[in-house]
C-alpha positions in Angstrom: 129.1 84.9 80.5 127.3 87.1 83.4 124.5 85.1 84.6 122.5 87.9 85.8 119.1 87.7 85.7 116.9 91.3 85.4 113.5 91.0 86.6 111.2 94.0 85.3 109.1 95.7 88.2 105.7 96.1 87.8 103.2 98.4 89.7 100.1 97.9 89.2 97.5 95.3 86.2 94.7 96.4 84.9 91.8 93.9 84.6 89.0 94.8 82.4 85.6 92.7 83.5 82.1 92.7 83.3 80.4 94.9 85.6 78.2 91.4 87.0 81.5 90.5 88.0 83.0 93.4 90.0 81.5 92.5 93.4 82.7 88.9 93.1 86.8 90.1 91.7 86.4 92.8 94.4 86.1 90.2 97.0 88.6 88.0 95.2 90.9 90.6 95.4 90.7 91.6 98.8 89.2 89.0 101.2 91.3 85.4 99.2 94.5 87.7 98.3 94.8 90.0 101.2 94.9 93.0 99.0 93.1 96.3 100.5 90.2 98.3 98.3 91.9 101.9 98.3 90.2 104.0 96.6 86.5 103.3 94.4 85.7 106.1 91.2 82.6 106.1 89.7 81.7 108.3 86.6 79.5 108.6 83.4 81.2 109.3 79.6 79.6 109.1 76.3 76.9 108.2 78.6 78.4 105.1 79.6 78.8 104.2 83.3 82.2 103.5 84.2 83.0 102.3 87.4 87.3 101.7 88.6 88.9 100.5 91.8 92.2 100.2 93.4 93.1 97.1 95.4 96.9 97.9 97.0 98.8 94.9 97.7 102.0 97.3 99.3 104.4 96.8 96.6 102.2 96.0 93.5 98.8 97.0 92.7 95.1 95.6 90.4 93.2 98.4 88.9 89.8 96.5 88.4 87.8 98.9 85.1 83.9 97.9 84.4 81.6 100.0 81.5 78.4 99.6 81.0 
């Protein structure tokens, strides 16, 4: 029986949260987990304001997504 074990790579998660919260998961992100803020978009649809960022962590990466 082989025992080998395949481990899926991922790239990046994308966490969904409120946009209170963005400031405080942004920190998290970077300044506790050492990841770095990489790029910041901020646009309107449906007249919602929808607001993502990238936090890079070199080999794995958090998409953070707020609407309001």
């Amino acid at each position: 029986m082989d025992s080998t074990v395949i481990k899926p790579m991922i790239d990046y998660v994308t966490y969904v949260v409120k946009p209170s919260k963005l400031d405080f998961w942004t920190w998290y992100h970077t300044d506790v987990e050492g990841g770095k803020l990489i790029a910041e978009s901020d646009y309107i649809s449906n007249n919602n304001r929808i607001v993502r960022e990238w936090i890079d962590f070199g080999t794995f990466g958090i998409s953070l997504l707020t609407a309001n």
